[in-house]
N, C-alpha and C positions, 0 to 999 in steps of 0.2 A: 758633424751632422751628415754631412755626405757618405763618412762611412759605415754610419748605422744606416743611412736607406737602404746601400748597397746591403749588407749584411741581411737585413728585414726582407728584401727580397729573396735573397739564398735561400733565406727559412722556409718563407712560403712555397719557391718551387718544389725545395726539398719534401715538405710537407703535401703536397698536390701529389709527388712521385710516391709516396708513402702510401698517399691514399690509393694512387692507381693499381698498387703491386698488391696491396689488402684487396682491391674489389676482383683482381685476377684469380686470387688464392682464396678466393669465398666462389666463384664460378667452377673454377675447381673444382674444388672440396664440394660441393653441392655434385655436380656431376659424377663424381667418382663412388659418394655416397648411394645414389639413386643404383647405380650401375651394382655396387655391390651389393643392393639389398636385391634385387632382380635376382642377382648369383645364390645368393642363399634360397630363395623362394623357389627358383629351378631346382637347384638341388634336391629341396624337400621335396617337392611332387614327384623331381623323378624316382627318389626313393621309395615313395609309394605306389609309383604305378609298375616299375621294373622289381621292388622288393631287394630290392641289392643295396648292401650297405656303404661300399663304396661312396654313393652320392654322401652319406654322413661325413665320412672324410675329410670329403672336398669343403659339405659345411665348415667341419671343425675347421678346415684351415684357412678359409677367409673370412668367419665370424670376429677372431679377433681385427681385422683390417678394417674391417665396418666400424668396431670402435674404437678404435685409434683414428679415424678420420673424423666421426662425430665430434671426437676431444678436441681435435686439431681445430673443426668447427666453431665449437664452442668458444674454446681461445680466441679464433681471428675477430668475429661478433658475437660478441655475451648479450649484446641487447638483445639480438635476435632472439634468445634463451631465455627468456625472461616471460612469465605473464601466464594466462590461461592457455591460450594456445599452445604456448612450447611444455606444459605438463601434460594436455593433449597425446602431443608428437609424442612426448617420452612414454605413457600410458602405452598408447598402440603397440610402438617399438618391443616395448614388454611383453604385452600381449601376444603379440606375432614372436618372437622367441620361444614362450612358454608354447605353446600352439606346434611349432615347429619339434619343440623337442618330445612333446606329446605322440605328435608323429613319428617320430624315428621309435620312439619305447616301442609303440603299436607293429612295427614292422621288421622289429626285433622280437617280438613275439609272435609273429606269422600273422597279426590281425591285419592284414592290408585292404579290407575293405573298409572298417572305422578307421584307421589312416588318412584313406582318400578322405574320407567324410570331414574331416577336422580341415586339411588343405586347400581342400574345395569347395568348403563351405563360405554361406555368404557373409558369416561374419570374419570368415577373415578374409574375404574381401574388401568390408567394409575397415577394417584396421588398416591394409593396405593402403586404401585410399586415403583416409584420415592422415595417414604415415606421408603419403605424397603431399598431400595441402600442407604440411609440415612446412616442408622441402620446398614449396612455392614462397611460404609467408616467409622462412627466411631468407629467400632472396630478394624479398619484396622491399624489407628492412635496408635495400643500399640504395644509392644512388641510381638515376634514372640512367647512366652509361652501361651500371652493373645488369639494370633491368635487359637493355638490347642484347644482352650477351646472353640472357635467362632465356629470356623468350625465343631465342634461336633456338637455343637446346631444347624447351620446351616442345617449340613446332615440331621440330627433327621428331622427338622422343614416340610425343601422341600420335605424329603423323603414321609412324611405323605400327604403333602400338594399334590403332585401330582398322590397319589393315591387314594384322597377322591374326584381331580378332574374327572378323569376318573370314578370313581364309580356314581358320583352327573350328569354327562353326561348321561351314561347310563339307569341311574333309572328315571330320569326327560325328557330327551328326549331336553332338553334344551345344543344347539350346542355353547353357549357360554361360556361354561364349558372346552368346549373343546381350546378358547384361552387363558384359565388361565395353561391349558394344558402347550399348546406352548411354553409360558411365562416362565414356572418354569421349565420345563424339562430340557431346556438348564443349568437354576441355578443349579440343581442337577449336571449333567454331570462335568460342571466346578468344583464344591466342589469336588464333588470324584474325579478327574482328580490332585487337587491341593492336596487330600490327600494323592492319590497314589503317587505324587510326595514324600510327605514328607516320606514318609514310604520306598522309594527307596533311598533315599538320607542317612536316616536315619543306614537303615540296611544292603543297597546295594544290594536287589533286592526286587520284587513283590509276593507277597506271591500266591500260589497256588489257595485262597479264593477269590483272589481278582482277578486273571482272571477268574477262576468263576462265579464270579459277575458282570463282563464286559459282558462275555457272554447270562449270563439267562439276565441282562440287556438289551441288544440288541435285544434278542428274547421278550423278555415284548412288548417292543416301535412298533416292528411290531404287535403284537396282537392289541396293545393299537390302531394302526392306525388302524388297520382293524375293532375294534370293534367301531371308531368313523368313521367309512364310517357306517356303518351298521346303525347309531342313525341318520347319514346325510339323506342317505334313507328312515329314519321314519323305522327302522327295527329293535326297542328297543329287542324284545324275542331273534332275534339272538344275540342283542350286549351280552344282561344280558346269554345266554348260552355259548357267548364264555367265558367270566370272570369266568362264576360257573366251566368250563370244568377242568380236571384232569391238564391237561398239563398247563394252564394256570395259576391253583393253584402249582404246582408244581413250575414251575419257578419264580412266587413270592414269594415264600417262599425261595430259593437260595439266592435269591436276597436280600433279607429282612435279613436272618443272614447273608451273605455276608456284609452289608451296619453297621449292627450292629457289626460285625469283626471288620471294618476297624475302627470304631469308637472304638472301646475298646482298638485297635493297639495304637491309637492316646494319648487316653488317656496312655496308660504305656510307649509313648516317653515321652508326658509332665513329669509324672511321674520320670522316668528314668535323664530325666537333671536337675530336682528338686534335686533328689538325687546326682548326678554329683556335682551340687553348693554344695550341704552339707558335700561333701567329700571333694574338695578344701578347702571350711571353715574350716574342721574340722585341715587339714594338717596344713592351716595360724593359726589354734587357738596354733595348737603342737608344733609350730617354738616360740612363743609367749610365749608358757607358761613355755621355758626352760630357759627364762631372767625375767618370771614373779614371782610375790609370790603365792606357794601353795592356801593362802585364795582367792586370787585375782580370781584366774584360776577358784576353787571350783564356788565360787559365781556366777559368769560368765556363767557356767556353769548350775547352776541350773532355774537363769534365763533365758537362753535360752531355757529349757525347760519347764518351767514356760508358754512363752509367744507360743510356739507352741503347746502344750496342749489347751492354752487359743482360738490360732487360729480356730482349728477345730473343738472345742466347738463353735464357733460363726458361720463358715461353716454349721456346721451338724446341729444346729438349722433353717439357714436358709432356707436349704433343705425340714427339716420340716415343717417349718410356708408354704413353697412356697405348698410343695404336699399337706399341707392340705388346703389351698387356693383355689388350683386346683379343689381338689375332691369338698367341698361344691360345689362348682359354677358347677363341673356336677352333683350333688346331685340336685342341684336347679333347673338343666335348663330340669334334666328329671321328678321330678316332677310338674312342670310348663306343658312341654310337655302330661303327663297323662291327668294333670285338663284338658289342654285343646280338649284332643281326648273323654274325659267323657261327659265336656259340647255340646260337637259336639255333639256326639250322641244323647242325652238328646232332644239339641233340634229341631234338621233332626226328631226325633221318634214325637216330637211336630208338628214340622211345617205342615211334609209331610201325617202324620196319619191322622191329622183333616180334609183337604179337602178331604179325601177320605173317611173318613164317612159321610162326608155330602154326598157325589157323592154315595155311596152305599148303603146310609139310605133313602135318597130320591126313588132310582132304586128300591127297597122294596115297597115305599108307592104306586110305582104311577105301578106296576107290574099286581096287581090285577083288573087293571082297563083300558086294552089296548083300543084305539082307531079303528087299523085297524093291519093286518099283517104285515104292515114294521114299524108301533110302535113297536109291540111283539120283531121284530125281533132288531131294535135298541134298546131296553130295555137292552134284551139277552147281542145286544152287547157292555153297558156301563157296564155292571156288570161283564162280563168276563175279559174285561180290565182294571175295577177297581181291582177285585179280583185276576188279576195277577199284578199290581203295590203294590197292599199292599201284596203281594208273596214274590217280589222283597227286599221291604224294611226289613221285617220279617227277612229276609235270613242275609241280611247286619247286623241287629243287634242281631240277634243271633251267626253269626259269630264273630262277634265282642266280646259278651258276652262269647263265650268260649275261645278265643283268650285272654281274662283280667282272665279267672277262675273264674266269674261269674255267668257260667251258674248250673244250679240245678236241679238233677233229684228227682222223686218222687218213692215211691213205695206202690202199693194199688193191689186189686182183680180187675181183668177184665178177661174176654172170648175171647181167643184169633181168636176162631174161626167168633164169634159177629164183630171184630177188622178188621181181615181181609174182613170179607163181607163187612161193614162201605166203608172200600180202594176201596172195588170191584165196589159199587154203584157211589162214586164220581169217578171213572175213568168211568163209561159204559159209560158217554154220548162224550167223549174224540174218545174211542174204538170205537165205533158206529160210527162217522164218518168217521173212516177210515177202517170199517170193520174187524177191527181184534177183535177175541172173548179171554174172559178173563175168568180163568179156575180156582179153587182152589182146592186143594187137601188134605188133611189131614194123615198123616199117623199116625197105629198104636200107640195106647200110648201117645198121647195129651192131656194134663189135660182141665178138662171143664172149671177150674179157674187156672192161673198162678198168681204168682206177681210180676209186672214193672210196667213202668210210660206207663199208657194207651196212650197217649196224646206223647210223642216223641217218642214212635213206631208207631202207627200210621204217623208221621211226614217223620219217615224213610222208611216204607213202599210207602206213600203218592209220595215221591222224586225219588223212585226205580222204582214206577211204571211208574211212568210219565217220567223216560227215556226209558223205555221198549217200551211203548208206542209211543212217538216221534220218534224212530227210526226204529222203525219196519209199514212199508207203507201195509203191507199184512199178514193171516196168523193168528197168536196168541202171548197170551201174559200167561203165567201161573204159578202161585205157587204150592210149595210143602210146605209142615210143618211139623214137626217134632219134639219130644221132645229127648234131648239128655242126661241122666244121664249118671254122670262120679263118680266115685269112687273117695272117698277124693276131691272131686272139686264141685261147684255151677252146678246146671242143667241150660240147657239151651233149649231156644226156638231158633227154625234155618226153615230160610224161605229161600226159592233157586227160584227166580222168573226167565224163564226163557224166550225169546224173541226169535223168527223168523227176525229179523231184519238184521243194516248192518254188525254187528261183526265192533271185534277191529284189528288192528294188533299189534302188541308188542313195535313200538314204541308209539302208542297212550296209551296202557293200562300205560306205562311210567310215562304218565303224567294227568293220569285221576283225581287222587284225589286232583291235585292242586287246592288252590283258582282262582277265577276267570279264568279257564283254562278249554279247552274243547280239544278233541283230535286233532282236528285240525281248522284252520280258516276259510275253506270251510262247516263245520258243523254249527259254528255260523252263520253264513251268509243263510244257506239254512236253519235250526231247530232254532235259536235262542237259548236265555237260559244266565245264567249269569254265569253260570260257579260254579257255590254255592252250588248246592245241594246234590251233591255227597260226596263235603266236609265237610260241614254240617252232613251230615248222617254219617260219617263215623265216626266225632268226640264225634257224638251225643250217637254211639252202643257204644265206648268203654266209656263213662259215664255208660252205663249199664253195663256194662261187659262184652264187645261183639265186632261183628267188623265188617265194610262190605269191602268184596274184591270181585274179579273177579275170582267165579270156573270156567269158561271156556270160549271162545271167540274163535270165525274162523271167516274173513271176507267172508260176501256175504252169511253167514249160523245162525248166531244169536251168542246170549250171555248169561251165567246165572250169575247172581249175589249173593253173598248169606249173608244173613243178621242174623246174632247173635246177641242174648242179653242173660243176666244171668236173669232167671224165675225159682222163684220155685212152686212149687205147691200149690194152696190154698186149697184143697180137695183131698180123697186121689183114689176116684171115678176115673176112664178115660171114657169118652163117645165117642171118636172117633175110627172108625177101619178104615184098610187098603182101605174098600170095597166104604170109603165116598166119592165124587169126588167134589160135590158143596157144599160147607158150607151155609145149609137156616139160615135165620136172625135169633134174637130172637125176642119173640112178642114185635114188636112196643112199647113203652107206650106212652099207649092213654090218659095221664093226659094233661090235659092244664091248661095254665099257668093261676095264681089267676086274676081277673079284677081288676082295681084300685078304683072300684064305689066309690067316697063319699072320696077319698081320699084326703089331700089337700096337692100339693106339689108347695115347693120352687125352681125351677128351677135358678142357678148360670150358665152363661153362654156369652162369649163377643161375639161368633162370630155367625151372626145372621143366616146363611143359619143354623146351627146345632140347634141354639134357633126355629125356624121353626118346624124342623123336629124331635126333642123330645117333641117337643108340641104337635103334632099331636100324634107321637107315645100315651104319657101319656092321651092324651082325649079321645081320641078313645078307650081305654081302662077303661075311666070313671073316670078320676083323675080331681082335678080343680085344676089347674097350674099359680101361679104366677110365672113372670121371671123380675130379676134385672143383668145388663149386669156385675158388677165387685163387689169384695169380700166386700168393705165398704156398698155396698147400701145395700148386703145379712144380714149383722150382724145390721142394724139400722130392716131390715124389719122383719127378724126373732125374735127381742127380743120386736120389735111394735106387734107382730103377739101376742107375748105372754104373754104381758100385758095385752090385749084385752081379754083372754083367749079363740084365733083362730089358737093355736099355730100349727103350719104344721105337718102335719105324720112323710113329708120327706122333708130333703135341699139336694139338687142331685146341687153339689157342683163342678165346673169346679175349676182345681189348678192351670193354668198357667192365667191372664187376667190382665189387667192395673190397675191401681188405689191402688189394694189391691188384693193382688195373692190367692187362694183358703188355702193356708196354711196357711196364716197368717189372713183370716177369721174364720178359723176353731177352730186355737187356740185363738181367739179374746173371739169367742162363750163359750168355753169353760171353760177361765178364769171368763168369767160372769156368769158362772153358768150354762151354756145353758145345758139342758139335751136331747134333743132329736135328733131322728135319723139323723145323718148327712153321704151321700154316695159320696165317690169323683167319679170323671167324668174325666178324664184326655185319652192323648194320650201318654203322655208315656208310653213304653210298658218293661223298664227296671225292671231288678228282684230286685232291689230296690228300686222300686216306690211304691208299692205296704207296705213296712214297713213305707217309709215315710209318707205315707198319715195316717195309722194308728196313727204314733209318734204323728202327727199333731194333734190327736183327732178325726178322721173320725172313722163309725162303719165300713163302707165296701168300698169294690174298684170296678169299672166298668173301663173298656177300651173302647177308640174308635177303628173302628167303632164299632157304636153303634149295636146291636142288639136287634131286638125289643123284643122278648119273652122272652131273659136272663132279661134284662133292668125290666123288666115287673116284672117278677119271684120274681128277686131280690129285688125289693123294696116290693113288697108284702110278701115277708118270713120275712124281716127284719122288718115290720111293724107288723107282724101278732106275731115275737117272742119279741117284746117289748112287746105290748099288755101282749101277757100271763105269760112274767116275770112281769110286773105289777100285 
């Protein structure tokens, strides 16, 4: 008798353990499930909104994982599986599959606008959801332990999910955001409603934290509405400043350890009646083991801690394997996201550069040669608004370029006083039409040579003037200069330009050095401008060592700006006094650029308005120009050329064209032995293009637009220093 009690208890604990490891591996498998249907959903949209099939892939390869967990599901509780509901869950499932792959056909056939439409549409949103109450009622199917462990993950889940809604509202301007809103905020409220139940019941009242968190709750949900009335209105800047604002961060952050509280609460009930069961065990095992045998008891004993040992070992791995699951796939999907912002730009700096050197290589040829006054004057004006489109673009990816820590400064001898007069000329004809005069001033103790990157202080000057200028209607626009040594610290060069214009007030200065952000939206509208260049310049001085801020500002009386870089001295000479007021040029050089007489060049090139117009440039200048439109025909004519022994001076080599891209001509040439000068041609304008074309085997690099006299120069130096290294 006694040793069937003993026995009859074995069973039962055994069985209690059975059941504990089934309600872990249904927590699981629910979690893992949710998680991978998210992975598929992503994928799909992003396939539609990027158009790249990639995303398919990734579907194809976690599709089957989704159903191998489902199965795995299915197996641990079949009850769960059973009834109307779970034909429901399976319906959707199906649904949202067929839907998905609807989408991919669509975007394999280039239709990516009925793509989005199927992804984004409200019914399969509405699957979606269906597809989650799924996934709730089968968790609902276990015991109340299995519940506290649901409802954790639940909270976590919705709690993220409805605040990536409102944020993806905000940022996107896209008001459908705002019913997944809807949708889930209610889900949250119920969870914590059902939590705080459990935590009152448990301990017999509501903890301090958690009316708290009722509260900043409440006060969220009104913000959250008032900031989707703002995005309804099309009034994205207020929604995104109500979200950044103090009080706003304040109360989600209440709320957020509030929400995480109540979930830790949760966990130490489960907790707490785990330990409950292990103390009534323990008592049943002590009633047991006063009729048992010593060994009996021992053993018993040690297996029992044998297999809870074992359990949490199989727990704490899966923990494991899951966060490092996790992490890859965001390891992956951010650098997926990089390649794909690099190739963007890469090829926007291709696309959008090339017609504008054709548009301003052309405006060059045909300048010298007007017909009548309103030729002259439309010449003027295709070249002003070409050379403010490629302004434009320049700004984009030089922003961009220092936003990745790409961008690169120099440091050489230049005059700084040479630098400014430079700025002073391309702004006079700006000035000039609107009458305001542009002044420079020198003070004492300016070295005649400094050292910085001549070329993005001018850039920065370039950006400061030209706001001085834009907003001042009357009046003047003027610099000072200044050299400032400092004991133990880098000397610096400091320019303070200041303006007659409209002044800032204190909430614009606020906000001046934002990207794309002007002081206010009444100034874009009347001044134009992209919002860049201030940012720009400001990121560009502390690459120097320096900074641009606002020394002073009053509206309706003007503004000075003042601009820093670290400059040291290249000589120990000063030629500036207090008494200079206009910095005169230095002499001109009157060198011109070599001819190409007699020269015979390879022109590589597909797009034929720029094929046109480097021909001309190169004949004019007395070169004889063969052109083949892509990189295969260049490596057959170049190595025809020089069998023949007619071998070209130069191959002025274009790198992006069909058939055979400029790099993989160059290193074609190269594996054959080719030895002579080859110059790339390209639009890209990245600080890594410039090495690649090298890697590739090219001696030099050229950007579009083209420039006739650099173009010129350049191949005649590069020809002239083969020659005498020959």
């Amino acid at each position: 008798m006694l040793a069937w009690l003993g026995w009859r208890i074995y069973n039962l604990d055994r069985t209690s353990n059975l059941q504990l490891q089934r309600n872990e591996e249904i927590a699981s498998l629910r979690g893992i499930i949710l998680y991978l249907d998210e992975v598929l959903t992503t994928s799909a949209r992003m396939a539609v909104v990027t158009g790249d099939l990639q995303w398919e892939s990734r579907y194809r390869r976690y599709e089957p994982q989704l159903d191998a967990a489902i199965q795995r599901a299915m197996h641990a509780a079949p009850e769960a599986y059973r009834g109307e509901a779970a034909a429901e869950t399976e319906a959707a499932n199906t649904r949202l599959v067929a839907m998905e792959s609807r989408a991919f056909d669509l975007v394999r056939e280039g239709r990516l606008t009925e793509a989005y439409d199927i992804v984004f549409s409200d019914e399969y949103e509405e699957q979606k959801h269906i597809y989650s109450l799924g996934m709730v009622r089968f968790s609902l199917t276990q015991q109340e332990d299995l519940r506290l462990s649901e409802l954790r993950g639940e909270i976590a889940y919705l709690h993220e999910a409805v605040a990536m809604s409102i944020k993806l509202a905000v940022s996107t301007g896209d008001v459908r955001w705002e019913d997944r809103y809807r949708m889930l905020q209610p889900q949250l409220n119920t969870a914590l409603r059902e939590a705080m139940s459990i935590e009152r019941s448990t301990t017999g009242r509501i903890s301090s934290v958690s009316a708290q968190t009722n509260e900043a709750g409440a006060a969220l949900v009104r913000m959250q509405n008032q900031a989707f009335g703002f995005v309804m209105h099309g009034q994205l800047s207020h929604a995104q400043q109500l979200l950044a604002s103090r009080t706003y961060r304040d109360y989600e952050q209440v709320y957020s350890e509030g929400v995480g509280a109540l979930n830790e609460r949760l966990k130490a009930i489960a907790e707490d009646r785990e330990n409950t069961r292990g103390v009534h065990t323990a008592m049943l095992l002590s009633a047991v083991a006063l009729v048992l045998c010593v060994i009996t008891v021992g053993w018993w004993i040690v297996l029992r801690l044998i297999r809870s040992w074992q359990a949490e070992l199989v727990s704490s791995n899966v923990r494991l394997i899951e966060q490092g699951f996790a992490l890859s796939e965001a390891r992956k999907i951010a650098e997926s996201a990089s390649g794909f912002k690099s190739d963007f730009l890469a090829n926007m700096s291709h696309e959008v550069r090339t017609p504008i050197a054709a548009i301003l290589g052309f405006v060059d040829v045909i300048a010298p040669n007007p017909d009548d006054p309103q030729s002259i004057d439309a010449i003027a004006t295709i070249r002003r608004n070409g050379e403010h489109l490629l302004h434009i673009v320049n700004d984009v990816l030089d922003l961009s370029k220092i936003e990745a820590g790409k961008m690169t400064v120099e440091r050489m001898e230049c005059n700084p006083m040479q630098l400014v007069e430079d700025v002073r000329m391309l702004m006079a004809g700006r000035a000039q039409q609107k009458d305001v005069n542009l002044t420079a001033k020198f003070e004492a103790g300016v070295p005649a040579r400094v050292m910085t990157d001549p070329v993005r202080l001018k850039q920065i000057l370039i950006n400061v003037f030209n706001n001085a200028i834009k907003f001042t209607e009357q009046g003047s626009v003027a610099v000072v200069v200044r050299f400032i040594e400092q004991q133990g610290a880098e000397e610096l060069l400091q320019f303070d330009i200041t303006d007659t214009g409209i002044g800032l007030s204190p909430e614009q200065l606020a906000r001046l050095f934002r990207a794309f952000t002007q002081a206010d939206a009444s100034t874009t509208r009347k001044f134009g401008g992209t919002g860049l260049g201030l940012t720009i310049s400001k990121q560009l001085a502390k690459l120097l060592g320096g900074d641009v801020f606002v020394l002073h500002s009053e509206l309706g009386v003007g503004t000075t700006f003042r601009v820093e870089v670290s400059a040291a001295k290249a000589v120990s000479e000063v030629v500036f006094d207090s008494k200079t007021q206009h910095a005169p040029p230095e002499s001109a050089d009157s060198a011109t650029h070599s001819k190409l007489s007699g020269y015979r060049v390879l022109l590589v090139e597909d797009a034929l308005d720029l094929q046109r117009l480097v021909c001309m440039i190169l004949r004019k200048a007395g070169a004889n120009v063969t052109v083949v439109d892509n990189g295969l025909l260049a490596v057959r004519e170049a190595l025809r050329a020089k069998e023949l022994g007619l071998a070209y001076d130069c191959v002025l080599m274009d790198m992006q064209m069909p058939v055979m891209d400029g790099y993989k001509a160059t290193a074609d040439l190269r594996s054959l032995e080719y030895t002579g000068l080859i110059i790339a041609l390209t639009a890209h304008s990245m600080s890594s293009e410039r090495a690649r074309c090298i890697h590739a085997g090219c001696d030099d690099y050229a950007t579009k637009p083209v420039e006739r006299e650099r173009l010129i120069e350049l191949i005649a130096s590069n020809v002239q220093h083969g020659k005498s290294a020959a």
